[in-house]
N, C-alpha and C positions, 0 to 999 in steps of 0.2 A: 456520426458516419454510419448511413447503413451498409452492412455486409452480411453476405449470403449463411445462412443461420451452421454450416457445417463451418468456414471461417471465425464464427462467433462462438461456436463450442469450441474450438482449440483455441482461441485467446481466453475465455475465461478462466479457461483449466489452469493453463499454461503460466498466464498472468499472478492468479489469483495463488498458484500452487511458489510460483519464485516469488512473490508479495510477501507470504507465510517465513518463507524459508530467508530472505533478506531480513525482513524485523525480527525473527528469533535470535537467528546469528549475530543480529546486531547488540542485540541484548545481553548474548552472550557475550560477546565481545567487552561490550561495556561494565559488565560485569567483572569479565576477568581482569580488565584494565584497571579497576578501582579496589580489586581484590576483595571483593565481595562486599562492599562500598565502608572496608572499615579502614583502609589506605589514608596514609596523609598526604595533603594535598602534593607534597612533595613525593611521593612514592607512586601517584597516578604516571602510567604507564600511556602516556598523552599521544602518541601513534597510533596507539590499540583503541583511548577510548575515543579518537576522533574517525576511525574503522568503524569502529561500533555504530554511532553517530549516525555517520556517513551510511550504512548500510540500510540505518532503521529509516533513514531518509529516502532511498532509494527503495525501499519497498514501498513505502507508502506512497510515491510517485507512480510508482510500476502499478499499484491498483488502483491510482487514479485514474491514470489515462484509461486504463483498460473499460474501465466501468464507462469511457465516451462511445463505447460499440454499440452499435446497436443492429436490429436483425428487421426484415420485414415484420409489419403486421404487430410491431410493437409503440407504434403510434412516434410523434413529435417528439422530440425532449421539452418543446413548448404546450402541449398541451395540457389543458383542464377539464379530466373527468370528474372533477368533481364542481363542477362550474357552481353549484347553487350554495356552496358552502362557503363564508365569508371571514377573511383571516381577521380574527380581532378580537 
């Protein structure tokens, strides 16, 4: 999708900045859910580490999409500037 390159700096900020801050959290989460992963499997805190999970999931969705921006004057997502180079 191209959009106008000042639209394209506040999504990758933006994006890229809750992307960070969802997988940290997440980790933390997961972390504290498993109690510093030395928990038995019965004392896992199974709310917290599917938060967790769920969060790291959601960040890395959140920079996915994000990374589909694109701005004028940044070419195709199909193009080959390096057309002469041959994958193999």
């Amino acid at each position: 999708m191209v959009v106008p390159r000042e639209l394209y700096k506040i999504v990758t900020v933006f994006s890229t900045l809750i992307a960070i801050v969802a997988v940290v959290g997440g980790f933390v989460l997961l972390d504290t859910a498993t109690n510093r992963t030395v928990a038995a499997a019965s004392e896992v805190n199974l709310p917290l580490a599917i938060a967790g999970v769920g969060a790291i999931a959601l960040g890395a969705a959140t920079y996915a999409f994000a990374s589909r921006f694109r701005t004028g004057g940044m070419g195709s997502p199909n193009s080959d500037d390096d057309g002469d180079i041959e994958d193999g």
